[in-house]
ZADO-1210 file (C-alpha; in nm, 4 decimals, padded with zeros to 6 digits):
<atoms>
<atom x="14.2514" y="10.5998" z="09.1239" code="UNK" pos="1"/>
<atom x="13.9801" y="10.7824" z="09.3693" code="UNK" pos="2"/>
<atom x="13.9343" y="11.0922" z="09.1395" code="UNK" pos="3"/>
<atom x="13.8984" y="10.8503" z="08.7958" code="UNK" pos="4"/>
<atom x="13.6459" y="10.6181" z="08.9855" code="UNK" pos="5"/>
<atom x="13.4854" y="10.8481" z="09.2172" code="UNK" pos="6"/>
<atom x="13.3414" y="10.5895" z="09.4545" code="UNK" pos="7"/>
<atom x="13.0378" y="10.7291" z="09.6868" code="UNK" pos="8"/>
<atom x="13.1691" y="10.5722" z="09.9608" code="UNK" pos="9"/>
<atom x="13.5729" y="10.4279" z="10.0498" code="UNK" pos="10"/>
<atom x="13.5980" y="10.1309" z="10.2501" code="UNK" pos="11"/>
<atom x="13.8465" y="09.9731" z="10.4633" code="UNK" pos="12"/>
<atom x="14.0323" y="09.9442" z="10.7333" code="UNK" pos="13"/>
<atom x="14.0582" y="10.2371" z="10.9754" code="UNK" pos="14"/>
<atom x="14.4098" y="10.2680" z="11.0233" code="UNK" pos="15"/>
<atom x="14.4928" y="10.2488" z="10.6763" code="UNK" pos="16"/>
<atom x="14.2343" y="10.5052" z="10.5672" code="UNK" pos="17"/>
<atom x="14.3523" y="10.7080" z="10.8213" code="UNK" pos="18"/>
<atom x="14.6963" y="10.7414" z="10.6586" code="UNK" pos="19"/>
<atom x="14.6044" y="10.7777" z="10.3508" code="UNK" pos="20"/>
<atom x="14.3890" y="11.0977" z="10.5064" code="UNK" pos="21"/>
<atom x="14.6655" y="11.2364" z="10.6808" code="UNK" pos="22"/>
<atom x="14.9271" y="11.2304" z="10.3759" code="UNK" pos="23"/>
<atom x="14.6718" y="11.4053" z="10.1936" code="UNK" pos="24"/>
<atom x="14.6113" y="11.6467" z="10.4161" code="UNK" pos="25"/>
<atom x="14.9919" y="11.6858" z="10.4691" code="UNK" pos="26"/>
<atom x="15.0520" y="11.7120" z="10.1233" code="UNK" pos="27"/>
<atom x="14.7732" y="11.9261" z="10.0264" code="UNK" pos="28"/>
<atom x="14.6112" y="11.6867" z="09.7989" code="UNK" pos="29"/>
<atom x="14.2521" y="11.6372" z="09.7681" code="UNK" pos="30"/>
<atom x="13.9364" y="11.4591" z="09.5598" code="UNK" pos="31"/>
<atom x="13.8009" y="11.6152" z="09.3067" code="UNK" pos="32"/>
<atom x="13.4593" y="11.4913" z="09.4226" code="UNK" pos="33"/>
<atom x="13.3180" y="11.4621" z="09.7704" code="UNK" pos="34"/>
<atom x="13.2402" y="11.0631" z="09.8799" code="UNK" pos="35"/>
<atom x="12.9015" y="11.0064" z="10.0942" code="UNK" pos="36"/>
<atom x="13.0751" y="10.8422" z="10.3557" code="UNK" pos="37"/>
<atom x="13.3928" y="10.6698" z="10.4620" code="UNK" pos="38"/>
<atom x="13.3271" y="10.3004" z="10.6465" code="UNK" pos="39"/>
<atom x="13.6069" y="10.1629" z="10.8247" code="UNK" pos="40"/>
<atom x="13.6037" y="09.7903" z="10.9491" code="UNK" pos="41"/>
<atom x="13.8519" y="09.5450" z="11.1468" code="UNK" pos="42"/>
<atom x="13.9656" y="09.7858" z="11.3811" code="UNK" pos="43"/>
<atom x="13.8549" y="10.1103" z="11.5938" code="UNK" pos="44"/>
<atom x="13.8032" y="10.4105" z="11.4534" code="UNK" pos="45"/>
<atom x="13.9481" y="10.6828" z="11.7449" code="UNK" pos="46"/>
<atom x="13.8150" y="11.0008" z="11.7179" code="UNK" pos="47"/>
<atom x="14.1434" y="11.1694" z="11.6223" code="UNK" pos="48"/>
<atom x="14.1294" y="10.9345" z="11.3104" code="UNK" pos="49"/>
<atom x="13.7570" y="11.0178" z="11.2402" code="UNK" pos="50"/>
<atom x="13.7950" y="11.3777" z="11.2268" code="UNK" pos="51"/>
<atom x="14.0992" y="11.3504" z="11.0040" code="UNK" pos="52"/>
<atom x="13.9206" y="11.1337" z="10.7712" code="UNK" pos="53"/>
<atom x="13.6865" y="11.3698" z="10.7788" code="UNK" pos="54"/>
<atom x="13.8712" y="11.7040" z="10.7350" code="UNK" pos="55"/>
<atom x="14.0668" y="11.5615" z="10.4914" code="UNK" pos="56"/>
<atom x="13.7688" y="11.3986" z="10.2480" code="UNK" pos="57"/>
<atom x="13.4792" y="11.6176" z="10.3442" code="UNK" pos="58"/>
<atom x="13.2540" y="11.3306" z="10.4301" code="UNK" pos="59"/>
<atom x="13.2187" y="11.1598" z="10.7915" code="UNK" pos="60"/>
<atom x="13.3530" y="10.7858" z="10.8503" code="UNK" pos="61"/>
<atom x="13.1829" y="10.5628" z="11.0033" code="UNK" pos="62"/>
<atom x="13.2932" y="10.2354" z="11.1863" code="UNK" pos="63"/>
<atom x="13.0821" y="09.9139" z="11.0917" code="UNK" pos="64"/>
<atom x="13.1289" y="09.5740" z="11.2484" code="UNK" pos="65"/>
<atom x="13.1564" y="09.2807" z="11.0437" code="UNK" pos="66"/>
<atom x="13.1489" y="09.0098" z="11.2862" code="UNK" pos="67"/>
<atom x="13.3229" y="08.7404" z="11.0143" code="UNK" pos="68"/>
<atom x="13.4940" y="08.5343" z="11.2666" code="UNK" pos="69"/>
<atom x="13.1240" y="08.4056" z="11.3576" code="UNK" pos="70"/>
<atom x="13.1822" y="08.1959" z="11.0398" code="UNK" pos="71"/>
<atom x="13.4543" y="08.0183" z="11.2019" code="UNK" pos="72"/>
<atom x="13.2251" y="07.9962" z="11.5330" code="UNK" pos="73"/>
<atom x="12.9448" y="07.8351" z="11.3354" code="UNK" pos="74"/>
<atom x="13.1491" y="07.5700" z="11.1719" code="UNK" pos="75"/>
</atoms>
């Protein structure tokens, strides 16, 4: 999937990219491409989970804020 698409940037939640990061890295897989960035939404993005991210995908992840449930606020 990743290596045949080779996205420039994986998005999702954090916990979930997170695991994926640390099987690879336990597993000694890797991308056969480097993304620009990781972005990780609905949930915090610790430290311990950036720098995994990041060792294991050679990019840095960044946490973004999506702020949907102000569509349920403004109805």
């Amino acid at each position: 999937g990743f290596n045949r698409y080779r996205p420039e940037s994986v998005t999702g939640y954090a916990f979930s990219q997170f695991l994926i990061a640390r099987l690879m890295l336990e597993q000694g897989l890797t991308f056969d491409f480097t993304p620009q960035a990781a972005i990780t939404s609905s949930e915090a993005l610790t430290p311990a989970m950036r720098d995994t991210i990041r060792r294991a995908w050679g990019c840095r992840a960044w946490q973004e804020y999506g702020s949907v449930e102000n569509c349920g606020l403004a109805t």
